[in-house]
mmCIF entry with sequence, helices, sheets and N, C-alpha, C, O atoms, coordinates in Angstrom:
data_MODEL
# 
_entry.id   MODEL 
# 
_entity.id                         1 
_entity.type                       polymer 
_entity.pdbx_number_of_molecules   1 
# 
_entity_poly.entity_id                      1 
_entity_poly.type                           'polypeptide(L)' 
_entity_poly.nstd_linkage                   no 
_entity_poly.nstd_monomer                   no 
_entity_poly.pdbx_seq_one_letter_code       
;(UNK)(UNK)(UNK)(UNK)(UNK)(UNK)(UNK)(UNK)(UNK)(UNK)(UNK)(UNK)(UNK)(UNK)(UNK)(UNK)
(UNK)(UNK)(UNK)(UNK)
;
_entity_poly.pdbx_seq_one_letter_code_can   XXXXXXXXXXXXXXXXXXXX 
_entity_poly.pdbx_strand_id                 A 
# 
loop_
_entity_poly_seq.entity_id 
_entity_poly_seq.num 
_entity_poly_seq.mon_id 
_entity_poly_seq.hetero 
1 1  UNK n 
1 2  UNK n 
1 3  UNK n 
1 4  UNK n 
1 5  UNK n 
1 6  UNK n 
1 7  UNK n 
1 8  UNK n 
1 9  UNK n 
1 10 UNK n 
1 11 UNK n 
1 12 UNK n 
1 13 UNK n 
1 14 UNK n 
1 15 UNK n 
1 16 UNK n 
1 17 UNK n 
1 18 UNK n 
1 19 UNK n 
1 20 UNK n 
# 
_struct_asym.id          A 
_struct_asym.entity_id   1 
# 
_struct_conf.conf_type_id            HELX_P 
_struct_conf.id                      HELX_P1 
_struct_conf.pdbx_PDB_helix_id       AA1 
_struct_conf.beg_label_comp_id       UNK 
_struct_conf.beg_label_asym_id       A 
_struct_conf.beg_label_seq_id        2 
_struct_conf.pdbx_beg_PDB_ins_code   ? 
_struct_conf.end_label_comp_id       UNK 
_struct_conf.end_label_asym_id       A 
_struct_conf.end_label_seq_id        19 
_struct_conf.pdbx_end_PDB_ins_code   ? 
_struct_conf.beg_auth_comp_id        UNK 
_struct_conf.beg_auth_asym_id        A 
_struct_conf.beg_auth_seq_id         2 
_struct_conf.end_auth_comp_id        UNK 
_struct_conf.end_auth_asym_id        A 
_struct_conf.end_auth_seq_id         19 
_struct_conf.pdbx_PDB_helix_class    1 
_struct_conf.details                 ? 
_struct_conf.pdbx_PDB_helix_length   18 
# 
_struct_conf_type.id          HELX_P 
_struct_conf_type.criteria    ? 
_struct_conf_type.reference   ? 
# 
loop_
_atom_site.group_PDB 
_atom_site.id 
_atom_site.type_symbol 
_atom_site.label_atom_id 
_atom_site.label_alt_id 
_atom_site.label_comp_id 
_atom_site.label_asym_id 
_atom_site.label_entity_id 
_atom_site.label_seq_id 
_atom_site.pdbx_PDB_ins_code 
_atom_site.Cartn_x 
_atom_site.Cartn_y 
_atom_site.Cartn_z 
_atom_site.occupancy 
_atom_site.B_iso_or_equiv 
_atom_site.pdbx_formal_charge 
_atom_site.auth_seq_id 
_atom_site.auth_comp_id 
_atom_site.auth_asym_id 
_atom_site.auth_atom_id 
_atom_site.pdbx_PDB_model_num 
ATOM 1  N N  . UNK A 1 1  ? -11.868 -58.502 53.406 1.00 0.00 ? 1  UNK A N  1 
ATOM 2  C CA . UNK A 1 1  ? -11.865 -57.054 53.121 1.00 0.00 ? 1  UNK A CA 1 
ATOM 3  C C  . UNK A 1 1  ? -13.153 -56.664 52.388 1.00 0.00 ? 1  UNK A C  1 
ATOM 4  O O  . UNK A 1 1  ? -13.948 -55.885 52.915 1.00 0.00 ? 1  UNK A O  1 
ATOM 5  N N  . UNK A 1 2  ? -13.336 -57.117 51.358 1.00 0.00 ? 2  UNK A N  1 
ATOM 6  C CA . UNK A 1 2  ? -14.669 -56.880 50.527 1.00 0.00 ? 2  UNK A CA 1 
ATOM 7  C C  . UNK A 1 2  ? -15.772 -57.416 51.154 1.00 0.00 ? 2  UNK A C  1 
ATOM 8  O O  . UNK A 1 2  ? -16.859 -56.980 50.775 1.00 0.00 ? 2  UNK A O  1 
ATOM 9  N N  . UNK A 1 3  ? -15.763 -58.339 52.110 1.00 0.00 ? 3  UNK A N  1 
ATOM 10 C CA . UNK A 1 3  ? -17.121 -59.112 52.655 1.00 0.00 ? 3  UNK A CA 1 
ATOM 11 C C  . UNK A 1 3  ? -17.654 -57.854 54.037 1.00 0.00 ? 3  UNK A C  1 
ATOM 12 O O  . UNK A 1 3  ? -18.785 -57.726 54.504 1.00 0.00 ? 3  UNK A O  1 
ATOM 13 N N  . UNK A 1 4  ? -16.410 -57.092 54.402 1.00 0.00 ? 4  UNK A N  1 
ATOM 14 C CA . UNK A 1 4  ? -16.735 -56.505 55.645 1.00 0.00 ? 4  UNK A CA 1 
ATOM 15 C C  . UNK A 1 4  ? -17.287 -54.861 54.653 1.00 0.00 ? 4  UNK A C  1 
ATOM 16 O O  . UNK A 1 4  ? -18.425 -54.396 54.583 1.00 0.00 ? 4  UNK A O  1 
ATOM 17 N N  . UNK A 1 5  ? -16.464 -54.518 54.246 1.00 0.00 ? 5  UNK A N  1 
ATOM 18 C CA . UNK A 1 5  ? -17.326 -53.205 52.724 1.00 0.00 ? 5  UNK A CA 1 
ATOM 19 C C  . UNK A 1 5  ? -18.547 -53.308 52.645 1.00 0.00 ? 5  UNK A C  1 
ATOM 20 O O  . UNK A 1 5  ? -19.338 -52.395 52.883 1.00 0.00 ? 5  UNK A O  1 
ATOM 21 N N  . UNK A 1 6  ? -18.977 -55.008 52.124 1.00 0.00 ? 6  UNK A N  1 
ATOM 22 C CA . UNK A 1 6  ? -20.161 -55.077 51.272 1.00 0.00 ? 6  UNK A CA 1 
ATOM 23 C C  . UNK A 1 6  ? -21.065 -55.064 52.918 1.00 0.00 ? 6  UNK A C  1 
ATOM 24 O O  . UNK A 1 6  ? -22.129 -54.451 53.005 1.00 0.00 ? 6  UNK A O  1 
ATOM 25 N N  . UNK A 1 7  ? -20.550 -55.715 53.970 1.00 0.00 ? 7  UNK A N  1 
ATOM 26 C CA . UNK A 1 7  ? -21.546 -55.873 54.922 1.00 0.00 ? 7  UNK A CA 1 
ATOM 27 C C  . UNK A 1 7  ? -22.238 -54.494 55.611 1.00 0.00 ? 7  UNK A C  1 
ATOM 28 O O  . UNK A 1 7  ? -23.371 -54.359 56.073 1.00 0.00 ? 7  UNK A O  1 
ATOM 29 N N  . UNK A 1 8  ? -21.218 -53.597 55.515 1.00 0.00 ? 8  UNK A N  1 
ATOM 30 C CA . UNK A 1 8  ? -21.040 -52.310 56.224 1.00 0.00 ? 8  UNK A CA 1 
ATOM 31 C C  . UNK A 1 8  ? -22.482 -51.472 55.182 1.00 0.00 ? 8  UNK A C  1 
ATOM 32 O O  . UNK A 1 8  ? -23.532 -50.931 55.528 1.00 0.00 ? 8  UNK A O  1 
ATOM 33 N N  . UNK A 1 9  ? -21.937 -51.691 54.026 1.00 0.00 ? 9  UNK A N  1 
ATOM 34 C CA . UNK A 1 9  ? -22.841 -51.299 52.681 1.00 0.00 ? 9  UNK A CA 1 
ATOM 35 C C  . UNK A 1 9  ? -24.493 -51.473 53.153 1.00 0.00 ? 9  UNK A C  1 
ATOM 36 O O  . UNK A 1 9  ? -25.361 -50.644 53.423 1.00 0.00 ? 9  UNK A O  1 
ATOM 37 N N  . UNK A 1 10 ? -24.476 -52.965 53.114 1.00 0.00 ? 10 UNK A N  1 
ATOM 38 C CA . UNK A 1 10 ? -25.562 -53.774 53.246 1.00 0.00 ? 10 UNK A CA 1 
ATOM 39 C C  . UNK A 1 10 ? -26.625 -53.050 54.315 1.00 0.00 ? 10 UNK A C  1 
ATOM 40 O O  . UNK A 1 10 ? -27.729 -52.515 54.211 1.00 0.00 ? 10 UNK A O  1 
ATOM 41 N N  . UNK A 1 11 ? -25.263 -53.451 55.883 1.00 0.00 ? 11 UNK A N  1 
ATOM 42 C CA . UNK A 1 11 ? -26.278 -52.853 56.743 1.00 0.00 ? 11 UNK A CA 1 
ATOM 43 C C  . UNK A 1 11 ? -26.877 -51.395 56.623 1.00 0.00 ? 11 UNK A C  1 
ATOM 44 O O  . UNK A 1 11 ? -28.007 -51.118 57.026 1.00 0.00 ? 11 UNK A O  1 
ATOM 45 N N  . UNK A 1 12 ? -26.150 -50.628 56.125 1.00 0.00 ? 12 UNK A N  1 
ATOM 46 C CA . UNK A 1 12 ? -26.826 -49.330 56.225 1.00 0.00 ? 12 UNK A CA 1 
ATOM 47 C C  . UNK A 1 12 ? -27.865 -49.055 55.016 1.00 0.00 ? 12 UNK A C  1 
ATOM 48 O O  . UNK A 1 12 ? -28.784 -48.303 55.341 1.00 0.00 ? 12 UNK A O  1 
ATOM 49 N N  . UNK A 1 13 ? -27.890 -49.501 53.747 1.00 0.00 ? 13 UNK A N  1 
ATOM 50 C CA . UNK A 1 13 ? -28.946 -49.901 53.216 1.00 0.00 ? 13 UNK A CA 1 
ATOM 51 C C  . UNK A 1 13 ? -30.282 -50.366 53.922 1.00 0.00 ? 13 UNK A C  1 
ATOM 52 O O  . UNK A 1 13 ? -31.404 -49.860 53.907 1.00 0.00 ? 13 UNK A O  1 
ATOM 53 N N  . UNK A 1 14 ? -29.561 -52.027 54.835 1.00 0.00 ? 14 UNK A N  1 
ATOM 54 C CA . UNK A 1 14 ? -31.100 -52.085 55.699 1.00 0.00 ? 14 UNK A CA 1 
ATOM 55 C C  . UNK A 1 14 ? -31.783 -51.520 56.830 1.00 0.00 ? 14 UNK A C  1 
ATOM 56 O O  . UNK A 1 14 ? -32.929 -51.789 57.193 1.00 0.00 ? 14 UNK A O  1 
ATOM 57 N N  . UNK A 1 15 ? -30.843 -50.581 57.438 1.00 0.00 ? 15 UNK A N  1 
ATOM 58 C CA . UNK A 1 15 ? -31.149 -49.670 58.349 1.00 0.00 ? 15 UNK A CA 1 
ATOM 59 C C  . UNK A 1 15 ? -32.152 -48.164 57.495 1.00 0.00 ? 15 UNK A C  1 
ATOM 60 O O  . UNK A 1 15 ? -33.111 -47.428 57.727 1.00 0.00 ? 15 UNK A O  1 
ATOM 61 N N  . UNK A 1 16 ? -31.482 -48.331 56.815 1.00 0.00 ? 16 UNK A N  1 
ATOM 62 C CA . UNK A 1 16 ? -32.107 -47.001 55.714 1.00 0.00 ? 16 UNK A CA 1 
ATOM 63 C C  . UNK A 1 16 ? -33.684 -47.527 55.385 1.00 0.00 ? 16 UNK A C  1 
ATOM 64 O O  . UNK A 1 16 ? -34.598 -46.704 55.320 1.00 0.00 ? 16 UNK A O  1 
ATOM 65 N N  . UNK A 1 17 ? -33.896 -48.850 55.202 1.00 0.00 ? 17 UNK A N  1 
ATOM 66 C CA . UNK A 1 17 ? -35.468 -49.024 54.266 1.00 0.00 ? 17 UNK A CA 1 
ATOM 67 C C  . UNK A 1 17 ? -36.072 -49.419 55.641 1.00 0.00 ? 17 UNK A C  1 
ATOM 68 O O  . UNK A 1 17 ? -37.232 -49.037 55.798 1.00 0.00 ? 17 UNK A O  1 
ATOM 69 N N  . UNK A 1 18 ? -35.462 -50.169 56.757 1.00 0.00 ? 18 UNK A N  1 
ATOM 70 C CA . UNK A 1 18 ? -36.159 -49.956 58.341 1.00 0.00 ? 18 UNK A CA 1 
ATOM 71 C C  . UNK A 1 18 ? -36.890 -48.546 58.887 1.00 0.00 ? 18 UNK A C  1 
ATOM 72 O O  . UNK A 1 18 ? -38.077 -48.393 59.174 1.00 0.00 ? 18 UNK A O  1 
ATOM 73 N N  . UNK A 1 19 ? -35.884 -47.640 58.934 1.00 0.00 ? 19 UNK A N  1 
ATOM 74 C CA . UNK A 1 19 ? -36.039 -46.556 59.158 1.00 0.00 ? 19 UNK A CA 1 
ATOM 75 C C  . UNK A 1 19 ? -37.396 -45.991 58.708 1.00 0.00 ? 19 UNK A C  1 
ATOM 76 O O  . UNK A 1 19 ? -38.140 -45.408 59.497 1.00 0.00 ? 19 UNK A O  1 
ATOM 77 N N  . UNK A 1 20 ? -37.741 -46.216 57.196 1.00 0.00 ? 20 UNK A N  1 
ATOM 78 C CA . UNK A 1 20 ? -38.519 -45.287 56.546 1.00 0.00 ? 20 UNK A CA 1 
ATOM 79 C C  . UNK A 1 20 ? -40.521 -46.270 56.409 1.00 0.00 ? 20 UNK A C  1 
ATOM 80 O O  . UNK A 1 20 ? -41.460 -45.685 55.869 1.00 0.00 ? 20 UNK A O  1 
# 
């Protein structure tokens, strides 16, 4: 439960600093 949160978290964090 918390590993799939934190992953979900994660990825869109690294999509976010990709992005920019």
């Amino acid at each position: 439960m918390l590993l799939i949160l934190v992953s979900r978290y994660w990825g869109q964090s690294r999509l976010s600093t990709s992005r920019q």
